[in-house]
C-alpha positions as CSV (number, residue, x, y, z in Angstrom):
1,X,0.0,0.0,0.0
2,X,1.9,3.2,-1.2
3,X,-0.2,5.5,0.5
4,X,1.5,8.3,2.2
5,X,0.4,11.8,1.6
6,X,2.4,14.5,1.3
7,X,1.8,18.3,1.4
8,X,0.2,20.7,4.3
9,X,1.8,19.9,7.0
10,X,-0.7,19.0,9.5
11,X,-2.9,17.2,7.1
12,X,-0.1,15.1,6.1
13,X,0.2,14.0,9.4
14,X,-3.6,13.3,10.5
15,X,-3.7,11.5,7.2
16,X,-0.2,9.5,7.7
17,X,-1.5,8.6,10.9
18,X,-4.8,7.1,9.7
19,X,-2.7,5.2,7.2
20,X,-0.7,3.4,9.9
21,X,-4.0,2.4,11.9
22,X,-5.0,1.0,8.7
23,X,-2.2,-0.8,8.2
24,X,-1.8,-2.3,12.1
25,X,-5.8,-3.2,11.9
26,X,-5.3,-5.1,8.5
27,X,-2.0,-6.6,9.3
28,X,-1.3,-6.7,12.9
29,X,0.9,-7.7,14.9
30,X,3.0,-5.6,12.4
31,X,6.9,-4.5,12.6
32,X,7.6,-0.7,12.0
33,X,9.7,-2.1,9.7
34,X,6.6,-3.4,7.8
35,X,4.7,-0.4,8.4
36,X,7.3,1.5,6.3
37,X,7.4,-0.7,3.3
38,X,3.7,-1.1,3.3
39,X,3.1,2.7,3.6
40,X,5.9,4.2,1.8
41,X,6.5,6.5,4.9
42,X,10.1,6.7,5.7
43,X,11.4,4.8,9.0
44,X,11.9,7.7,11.3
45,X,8.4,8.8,10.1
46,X,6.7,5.5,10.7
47,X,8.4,5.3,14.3
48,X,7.7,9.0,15.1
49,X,3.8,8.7,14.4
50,X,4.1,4.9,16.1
51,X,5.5,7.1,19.3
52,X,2.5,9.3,19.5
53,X,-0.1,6.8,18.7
54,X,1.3,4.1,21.8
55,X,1.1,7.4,23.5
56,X,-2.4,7.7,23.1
57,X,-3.0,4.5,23.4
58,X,-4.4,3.3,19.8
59,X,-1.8,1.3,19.1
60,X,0.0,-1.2,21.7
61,X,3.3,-3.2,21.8
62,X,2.2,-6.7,21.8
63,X,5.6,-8.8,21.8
64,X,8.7,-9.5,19.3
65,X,8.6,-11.2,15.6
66,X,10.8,-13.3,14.4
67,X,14.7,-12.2,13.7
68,X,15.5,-11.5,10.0
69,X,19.4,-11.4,10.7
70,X,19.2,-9.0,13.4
71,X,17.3,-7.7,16.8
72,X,13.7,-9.1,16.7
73,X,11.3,-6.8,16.1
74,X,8.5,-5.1,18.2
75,X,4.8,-6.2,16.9
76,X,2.3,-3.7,17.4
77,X,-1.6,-3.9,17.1
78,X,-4.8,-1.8,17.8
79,X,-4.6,-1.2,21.5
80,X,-8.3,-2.8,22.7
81,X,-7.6,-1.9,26.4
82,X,-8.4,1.3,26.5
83,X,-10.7,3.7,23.7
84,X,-14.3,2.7,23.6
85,X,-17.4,3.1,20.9
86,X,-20.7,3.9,22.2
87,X,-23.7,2.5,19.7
88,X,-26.9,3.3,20.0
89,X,-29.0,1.1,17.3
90,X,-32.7,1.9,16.7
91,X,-35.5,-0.7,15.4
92,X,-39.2,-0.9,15.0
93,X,-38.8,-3.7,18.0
94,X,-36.2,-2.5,20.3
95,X,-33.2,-0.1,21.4
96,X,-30.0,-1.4,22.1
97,X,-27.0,0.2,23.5
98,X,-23.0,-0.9,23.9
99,X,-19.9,-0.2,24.7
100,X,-17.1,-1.6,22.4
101,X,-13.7,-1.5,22.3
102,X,-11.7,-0.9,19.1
103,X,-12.2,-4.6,18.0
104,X,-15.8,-4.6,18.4
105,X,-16.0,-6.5,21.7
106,X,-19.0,-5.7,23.6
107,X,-18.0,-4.8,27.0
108,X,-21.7,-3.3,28.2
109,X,-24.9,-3.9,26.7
110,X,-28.3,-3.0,27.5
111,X,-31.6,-3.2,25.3
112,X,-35.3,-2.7,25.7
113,X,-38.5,-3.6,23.8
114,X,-40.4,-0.9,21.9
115,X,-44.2,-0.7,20.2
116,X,-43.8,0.6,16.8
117,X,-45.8,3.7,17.8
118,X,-43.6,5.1,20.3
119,X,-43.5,8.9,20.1
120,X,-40.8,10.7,18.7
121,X,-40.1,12.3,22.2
122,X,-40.3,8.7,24.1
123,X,-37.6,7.6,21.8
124,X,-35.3,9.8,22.5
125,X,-36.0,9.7,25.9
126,X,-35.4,6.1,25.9
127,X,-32.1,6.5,24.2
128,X,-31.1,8.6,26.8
129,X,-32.1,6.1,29.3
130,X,-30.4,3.4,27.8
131,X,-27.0,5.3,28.0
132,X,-27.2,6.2,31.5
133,X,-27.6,2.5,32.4
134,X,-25.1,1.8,30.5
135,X,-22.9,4.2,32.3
136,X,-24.0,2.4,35.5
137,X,-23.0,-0.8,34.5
138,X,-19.7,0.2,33.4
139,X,-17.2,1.6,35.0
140,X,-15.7,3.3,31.6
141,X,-15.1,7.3,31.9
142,X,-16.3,9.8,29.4
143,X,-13.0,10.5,27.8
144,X,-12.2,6.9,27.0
145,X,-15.8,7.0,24.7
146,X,-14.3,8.3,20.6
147,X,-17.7,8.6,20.4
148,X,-21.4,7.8,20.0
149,X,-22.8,6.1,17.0
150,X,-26.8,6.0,16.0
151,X,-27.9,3.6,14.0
152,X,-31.5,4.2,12.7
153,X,-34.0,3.2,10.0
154,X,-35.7,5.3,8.0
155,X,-34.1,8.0,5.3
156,X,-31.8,10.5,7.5
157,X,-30.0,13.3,6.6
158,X,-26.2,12.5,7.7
159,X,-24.7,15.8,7.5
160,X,-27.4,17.5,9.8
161,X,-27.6,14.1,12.3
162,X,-31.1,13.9,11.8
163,X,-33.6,11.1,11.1
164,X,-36.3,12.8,8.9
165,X,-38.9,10.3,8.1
166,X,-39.1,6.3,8.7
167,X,-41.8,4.1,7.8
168,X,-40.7,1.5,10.0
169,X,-41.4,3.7,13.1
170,X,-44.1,6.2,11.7
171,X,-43.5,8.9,14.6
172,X,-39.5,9.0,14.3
173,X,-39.3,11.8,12.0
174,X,-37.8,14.9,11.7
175,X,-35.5,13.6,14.9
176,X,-31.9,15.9,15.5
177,X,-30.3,12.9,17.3
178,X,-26.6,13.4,17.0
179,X,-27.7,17.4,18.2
180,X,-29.5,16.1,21.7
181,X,-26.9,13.4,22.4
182,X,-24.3,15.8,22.4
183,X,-26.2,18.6,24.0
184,X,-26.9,15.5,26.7
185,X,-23.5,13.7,27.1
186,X,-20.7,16.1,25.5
187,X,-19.6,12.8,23.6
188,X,-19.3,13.8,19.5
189,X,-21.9,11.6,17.9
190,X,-22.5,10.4,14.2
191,X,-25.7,9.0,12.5
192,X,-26.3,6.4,10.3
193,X,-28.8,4.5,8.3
194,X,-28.6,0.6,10.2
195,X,-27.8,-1.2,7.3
196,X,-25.3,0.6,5.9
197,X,-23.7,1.0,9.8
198,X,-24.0,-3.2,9.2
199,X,-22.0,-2.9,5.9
200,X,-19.5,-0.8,7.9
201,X,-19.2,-3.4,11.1
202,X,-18.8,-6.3,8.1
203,X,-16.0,-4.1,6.2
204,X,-13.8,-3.6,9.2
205,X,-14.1,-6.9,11.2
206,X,-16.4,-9.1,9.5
207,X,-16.3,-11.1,6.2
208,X,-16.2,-7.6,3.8
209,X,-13.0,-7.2,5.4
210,X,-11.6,-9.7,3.1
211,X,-13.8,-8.5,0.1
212,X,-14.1,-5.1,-0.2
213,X,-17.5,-5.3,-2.8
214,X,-20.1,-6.6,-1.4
215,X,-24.1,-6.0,-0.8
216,X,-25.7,-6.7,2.8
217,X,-29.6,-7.5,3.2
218,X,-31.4,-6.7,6.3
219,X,-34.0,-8.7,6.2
220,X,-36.3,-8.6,9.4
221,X,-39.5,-6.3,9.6
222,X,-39.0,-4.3,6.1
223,X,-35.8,-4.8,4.0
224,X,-32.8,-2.9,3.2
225,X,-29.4,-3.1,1.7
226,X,-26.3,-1.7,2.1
227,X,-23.8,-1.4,-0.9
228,X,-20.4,-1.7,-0.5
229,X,-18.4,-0.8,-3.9
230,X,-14.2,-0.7,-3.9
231,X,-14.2,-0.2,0.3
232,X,-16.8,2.2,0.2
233,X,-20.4,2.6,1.0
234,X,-22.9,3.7,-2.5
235,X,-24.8,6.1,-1.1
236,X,-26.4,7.7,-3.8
237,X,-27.4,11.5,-4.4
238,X,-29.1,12.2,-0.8
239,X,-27.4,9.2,1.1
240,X,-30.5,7.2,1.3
241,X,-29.1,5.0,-1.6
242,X,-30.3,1.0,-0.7
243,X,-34.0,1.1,-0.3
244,X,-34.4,-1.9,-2.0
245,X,-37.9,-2.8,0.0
246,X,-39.3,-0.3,-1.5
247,X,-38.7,-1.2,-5.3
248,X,-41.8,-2.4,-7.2
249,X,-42.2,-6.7,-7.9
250,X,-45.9,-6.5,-8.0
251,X,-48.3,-4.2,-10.0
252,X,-51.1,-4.4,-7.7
253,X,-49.3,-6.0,-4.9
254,X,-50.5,-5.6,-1.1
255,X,-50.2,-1.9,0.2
256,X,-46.7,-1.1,1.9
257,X,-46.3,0.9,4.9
258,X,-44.7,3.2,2.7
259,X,-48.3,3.8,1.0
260,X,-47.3,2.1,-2.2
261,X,-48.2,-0.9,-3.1
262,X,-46.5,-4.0,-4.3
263,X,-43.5,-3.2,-2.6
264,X,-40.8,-5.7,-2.2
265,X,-40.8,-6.0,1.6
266,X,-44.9,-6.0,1.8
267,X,-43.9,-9.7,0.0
268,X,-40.6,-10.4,1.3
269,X,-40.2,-9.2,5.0
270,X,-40.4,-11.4,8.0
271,X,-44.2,-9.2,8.7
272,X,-45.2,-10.6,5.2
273,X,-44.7,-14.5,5.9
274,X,-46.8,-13.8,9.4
275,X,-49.2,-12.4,7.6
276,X,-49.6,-15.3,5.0
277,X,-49.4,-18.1,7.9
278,X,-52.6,-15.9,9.1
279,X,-54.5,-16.5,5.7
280,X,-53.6,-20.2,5.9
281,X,-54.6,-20.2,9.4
282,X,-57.1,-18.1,10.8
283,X,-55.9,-18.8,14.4
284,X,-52.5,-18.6,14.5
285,X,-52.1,-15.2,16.7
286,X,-48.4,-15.4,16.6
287,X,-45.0,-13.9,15.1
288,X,-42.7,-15.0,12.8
289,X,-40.3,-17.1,15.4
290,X,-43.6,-18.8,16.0
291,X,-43.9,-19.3,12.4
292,X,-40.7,-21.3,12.1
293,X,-41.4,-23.2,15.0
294,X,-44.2,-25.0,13.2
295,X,-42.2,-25.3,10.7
296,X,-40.0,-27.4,12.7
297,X,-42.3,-29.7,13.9
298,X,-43.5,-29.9,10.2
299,X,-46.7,-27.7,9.6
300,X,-47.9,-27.9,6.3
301,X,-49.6,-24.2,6.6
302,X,-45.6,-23.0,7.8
303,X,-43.8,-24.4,5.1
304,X,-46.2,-22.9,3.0
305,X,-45.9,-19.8,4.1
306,X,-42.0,-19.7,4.3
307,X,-41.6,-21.0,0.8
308,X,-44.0,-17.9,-0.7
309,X,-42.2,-15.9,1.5
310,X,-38.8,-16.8,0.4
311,X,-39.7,-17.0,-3.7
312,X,-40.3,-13.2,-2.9
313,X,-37.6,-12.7,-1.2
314,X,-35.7,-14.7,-4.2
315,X,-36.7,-12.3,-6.8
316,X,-35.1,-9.3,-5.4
317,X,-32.1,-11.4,-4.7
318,X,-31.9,-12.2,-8.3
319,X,-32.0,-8.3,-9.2
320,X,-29.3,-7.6,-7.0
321,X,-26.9,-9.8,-8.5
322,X,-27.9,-8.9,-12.0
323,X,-27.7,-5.0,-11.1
324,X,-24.5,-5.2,-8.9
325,X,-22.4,-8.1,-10.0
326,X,-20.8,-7.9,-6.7
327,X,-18.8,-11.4,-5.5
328,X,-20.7,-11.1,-2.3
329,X,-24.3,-11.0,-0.8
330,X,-24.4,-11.3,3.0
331,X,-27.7,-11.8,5.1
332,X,-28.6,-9.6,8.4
333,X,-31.3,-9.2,10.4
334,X,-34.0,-11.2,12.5
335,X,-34.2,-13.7,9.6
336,X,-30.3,-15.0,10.2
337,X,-31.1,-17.0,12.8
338,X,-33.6,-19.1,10.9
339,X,-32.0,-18.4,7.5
340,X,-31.7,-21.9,7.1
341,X,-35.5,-22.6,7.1
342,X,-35.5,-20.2,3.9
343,X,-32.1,-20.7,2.0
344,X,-32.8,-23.9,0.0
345,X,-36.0,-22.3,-1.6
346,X,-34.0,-19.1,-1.9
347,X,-31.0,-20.8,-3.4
348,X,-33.2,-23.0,-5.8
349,X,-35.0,-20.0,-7.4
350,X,-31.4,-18.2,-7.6
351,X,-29.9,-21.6,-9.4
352,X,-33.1,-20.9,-11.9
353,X,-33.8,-17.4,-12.4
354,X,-30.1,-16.2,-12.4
355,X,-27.5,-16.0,-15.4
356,X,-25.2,-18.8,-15.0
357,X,-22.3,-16.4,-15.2
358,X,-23.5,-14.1,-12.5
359,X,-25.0,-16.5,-10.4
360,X,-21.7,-18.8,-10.6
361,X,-19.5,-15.5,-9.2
362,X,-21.6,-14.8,-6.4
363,X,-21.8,-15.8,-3.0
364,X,-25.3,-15.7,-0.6
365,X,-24.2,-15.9,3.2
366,X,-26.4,-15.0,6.6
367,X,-23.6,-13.0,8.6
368,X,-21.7,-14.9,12.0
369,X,-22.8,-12.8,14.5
370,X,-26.8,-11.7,14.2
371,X,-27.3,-11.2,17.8
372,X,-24.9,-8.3,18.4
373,X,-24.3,-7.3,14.4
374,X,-26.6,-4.3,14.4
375,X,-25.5,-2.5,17.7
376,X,-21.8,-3.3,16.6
377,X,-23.2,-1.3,13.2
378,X,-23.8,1.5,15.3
379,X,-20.2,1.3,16.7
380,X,-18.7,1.2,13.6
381,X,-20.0,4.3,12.5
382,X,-17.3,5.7,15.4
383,X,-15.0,3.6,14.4
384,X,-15.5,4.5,11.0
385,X,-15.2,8.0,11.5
386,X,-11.9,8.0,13.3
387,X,-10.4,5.7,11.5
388,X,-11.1,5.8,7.8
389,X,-8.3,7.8,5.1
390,X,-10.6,10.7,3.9
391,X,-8.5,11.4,0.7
């Protein structure tokens, strides 16, 4: 990586310092000898930024390598001891809240349930709450917290922090959340869209860190995608780019929360398989975990239900890989968990419906860690901040 940037003084530095944070995250333990040939930064440069960065603890000194003729040299890494993240992620079911360190380790976590038509006021309350527990169950200080990072549905506007209209949560609009965070807790705070704070967890630690194009689907109640293209997220002309449930697969197609109808989510979203399992029958008064329970214990009406469901859910599949061409399609959301229920009638409609080219260079995966994916999303976008080379 011949990356060093020369120039302005000061911005030079700032940007040579991100570059060797880049470079100890990818390929630590790491020698400063290393970090000079993989940066093009001269030795006394690498070691000089090294100093200050062990100073401030980013980076630690984590044992020798092996000899290449000489003195063995002194590995360094991300230091994980001692700067935290703060996410905050937002759905139509719950709030969740976490402290992480700089590998995405969840040192304190707290959630709680939501209905859907919380006020706009209730939620932020709420977030607040969730924080100050959090500060209770930890004994972290303020200035060990980079920052907080939001993770939200709904189209927001990044550069103002603000969450201006979700369907998902039809009272969270026109929401300054990075402003009253700040105001609140004097921590700098940064806002994202939750699936494309996802795509950012999965670029940094999970499996986009290995490819750097790639497409995640959150998949739960509604449907989005972030789009990961060359290391970076697509985010389109307003930043709202991967609002894929809301493209059109069905002329006159049930109506979407959205208004609209024939949306792909009103057909393809974990509320759109309960919703058929209720047609098929009339008493089931449960969710969609209950849903895949009877299909365990081999319901008809369930199997049904999840193989509509997941033709649907197919189709837009298909699109993406025609559209994007990407290598790599990963699966988030409240559907991982049961993704195998649905993957063999998804994978049989892609073998179909796909061209054999496209479909034969891409790869459909649920994601490792569901459970704490999102709320390490929201991390990320801290993480992301600090630590990404801006030019």
């Amino acid at each position: 990586m011949k990356g060093a940037i020369r120039g302005n003084p000061e911005l030079t530095r700032k940007i040579n310092q991100r570059l060797v944070l880049n470079l100890v995250k990818k390929y630590g333990p790491i020698s400063r000898a290393e970090l000079s040939t993989k940066s093009g930064l001269s030795a006394p440069t690498v070691s000089s930024i090294v100093e200050q960065l062990v100073s401030e603890r980013f980076i630690a000194e984590v044992g020798l390598g092996s000899s290449q003729g000489g003195r063995r040299p002194v590995l360094l890494t991300l230091d994980d001891q001692y700067h935290c993240l703060l996410g905050v992620n937002i759905t139509p079911m719950k709030v969740s809240v976490a402290l992480t360190n700089l590998n995405f380790d969840i040192l304190a976590r707290h959630e709680s349930k939501i209905d859907v038509k919380i006020s706009k006021d209730q939620l932020i309350h709420l977030i607040h709450q969730e924080i100050q527990v959090l500060f209770e169950q930890s004994s972290v200080p303020k200035k060990r917290i980079l920052g907080i990072g939001v993770s939200s549905p709904g189209q927001i506007n990044q550069a103002e922090g603000k969450v201006n209209v979700s369907h998902s949560l039809p009272n969270w609009k026109n929401a300054p959340v990075v402003s009253l965070l700040e105001e609140r807790w004097g921590i700098p705070a940064s806002l994202e869209h939750n699936v494309k704070a996802m795509a950012l967890r999965e670029l940094w630690y999970g499996a986009g860190s290995l490819e750097r194009n790639f497409i995640i689907m959150k998949i739960g109640y509604g449907i989005g995608a972030g789009i990961v293209i060359n290391g970076q997220i697509f985010r389109g002309a307003t930043g709202n780019s991967g609002e894929l449930g809301h493209t059109k697969i069905q002329e006159h197609g049930p109506v979407c929360r959205c208004g609209s109808t024939g949306c792909y989510e009103s057909l393809a979203d974990l509320h759109s398989l309960e919703t058929r399992m209720k047609d098929r029958n009339p008493d089931f008064d449960g969710n969609y975990e209950d849903v895949f329970r009877l299909y365990e214990e081999g319901d008809d009406r369930a199997k049904d239900a999840i193989a509509d469901t997941a033709t649907y859910l197919a189709r837009g599949i298909v699109n993406l890989i025609h559209l994007f061409n990407l290598p790599l399609i990963l699966i988030g959301g409240e559907i991982v968990p049961y993704w195998n229920h649905m993957a063999p009638y998804v994978l049989k409609i892609l073998d179909r419906n796909t061209l054999n080219t496209l479909r034969e260079s891409v790869k459909v995966q649920p994601i490792h860690t569901e459970e704490d994916a999102e709320v390490q999303g929201a991390a990320a976008v801290v993480f992301d901040k600090e630590f990404r080379l801006s030019v």
